[in-house]
N, C-alpha and C positions, 0 to 999 in steps of 0.2 A: 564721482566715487562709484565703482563697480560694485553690483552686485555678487550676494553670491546664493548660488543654489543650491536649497535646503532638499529637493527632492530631484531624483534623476529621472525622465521619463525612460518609458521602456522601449525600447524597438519593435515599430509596428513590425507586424508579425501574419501572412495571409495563411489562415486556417482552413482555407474550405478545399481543399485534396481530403481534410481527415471526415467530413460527413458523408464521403462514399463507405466508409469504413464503419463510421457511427448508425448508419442510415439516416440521419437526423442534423441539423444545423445544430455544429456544437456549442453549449454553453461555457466559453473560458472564465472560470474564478481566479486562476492565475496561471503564469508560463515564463520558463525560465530556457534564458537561449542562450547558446554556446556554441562554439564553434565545429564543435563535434555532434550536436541534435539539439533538441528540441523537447523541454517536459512540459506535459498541460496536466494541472486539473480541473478534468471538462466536468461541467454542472455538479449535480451530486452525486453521480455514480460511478465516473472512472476517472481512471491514469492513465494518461496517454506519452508516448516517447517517438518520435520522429528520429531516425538518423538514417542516413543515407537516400533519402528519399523516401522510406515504408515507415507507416505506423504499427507500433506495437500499441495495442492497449489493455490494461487489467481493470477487470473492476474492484471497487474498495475491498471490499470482503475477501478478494484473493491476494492482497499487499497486505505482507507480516508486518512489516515496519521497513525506518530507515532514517539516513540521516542525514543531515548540511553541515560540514566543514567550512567555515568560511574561510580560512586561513587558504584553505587549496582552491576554495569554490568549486568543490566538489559534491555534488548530491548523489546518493548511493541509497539501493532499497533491494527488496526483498520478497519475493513471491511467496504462498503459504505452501510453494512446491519446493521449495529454497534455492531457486534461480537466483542470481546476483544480476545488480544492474549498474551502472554507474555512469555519471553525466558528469562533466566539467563545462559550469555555466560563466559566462562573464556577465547575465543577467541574470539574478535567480526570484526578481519580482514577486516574492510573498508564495512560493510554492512550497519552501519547506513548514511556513505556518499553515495553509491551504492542507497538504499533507498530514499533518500532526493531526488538523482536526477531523478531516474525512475517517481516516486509520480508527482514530477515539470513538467518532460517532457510529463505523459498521462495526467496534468490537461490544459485545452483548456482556461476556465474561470468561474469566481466563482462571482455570486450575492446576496444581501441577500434582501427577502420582505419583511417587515412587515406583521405578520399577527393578524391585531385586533379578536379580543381584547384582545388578548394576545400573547408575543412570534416572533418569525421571523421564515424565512425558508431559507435554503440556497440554491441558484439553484446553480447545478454545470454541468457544460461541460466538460467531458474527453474522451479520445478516446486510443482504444488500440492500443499496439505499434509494432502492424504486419506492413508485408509488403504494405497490402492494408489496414489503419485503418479505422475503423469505431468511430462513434459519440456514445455517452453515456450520458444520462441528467439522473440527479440524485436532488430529494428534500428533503435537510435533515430540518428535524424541531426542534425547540431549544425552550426553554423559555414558555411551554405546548402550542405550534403552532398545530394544528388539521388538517391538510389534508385533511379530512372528512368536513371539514367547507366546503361550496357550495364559499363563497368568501375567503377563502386560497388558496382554489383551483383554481378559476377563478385567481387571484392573480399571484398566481405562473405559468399554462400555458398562461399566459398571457408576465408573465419576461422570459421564455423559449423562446416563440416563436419570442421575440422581440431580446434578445441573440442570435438566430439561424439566426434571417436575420440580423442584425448589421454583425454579425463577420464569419458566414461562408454561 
């Protein structure tokens, strides 16, 4: 009587082109492969994407978010620049849980301001996930919200600086 298999292995996978890039032997938590590249989340501090042969890599604090499709097996994300990214994996090995929780652990706190007369801004607090992190405030604008407005702006460093002594 055959068995059957409750767990697929992953496709060994040689990583060490990307520690020219890291400077450092990278720590893989997980990595999802596809015929089109290659995602890692190496140890606790970055995102890395192989395609064509180069590494991109972000660190956590600069990925807004994103998300796994499984229907398509498609992973898609998000820089806090609003670059788009998108990977079609035929292995995606525990990178969109990997991801979930990196994203979670460098976001600090998330506010949103109105900004008249149109739109909102979102202020966000994250901090990277070194040994010694630092703080990152980030405004993103939604709904044709203008930065450049004199009152968006007062606005928004106004919810930063109120976020910053509240909570750290």
């Amino acid at each position: 009587m055959g068995g059957m298999a409750f767990f697929k292995r992953p496709t060994r996978v040689d990583f060490s082109d990307l520690q020219d890039q890291l400077g450092n032997k990278p720590q893989i938590l997980a990595h999802g492969v596809g015929d089109d590249g290659l995602v890692l989340a190496v140890g606790r501090e970055e995102l890395a994407l192989r395609r064509d042969g180069q590494w991109q890599v972000w660190r956590w604090e600069r990925v807004a978010g994103g998300s796994w499709n499984g229907d398509a097996s498609t992973f898609k994300w998000r820089t806090m620049d609003n670059e788009r990214f998108e990977a079609r994996l035929t292995e995606e090995n525990r990178v969109p849980e990997a991801f979930r929780e990196r994203v979670l652990a460098s976001t600090l706190v998330t506010s949103v301001v109105d900004a008249a007369p149109r739109g909102q801004v979102q202020v966000i607090g994250r901090r990277d996930l070194s040994a010694d992190p630092q703080q990152h405030w980030y405004a993103v604008p939604s709904g044709g919200a203008d930065l450049n407005d004199p009152r968006t702006r007062d606005a928004v460093v106004t919810e930063t600086d109120r976020l910053r002594s509240n909570y750290f």
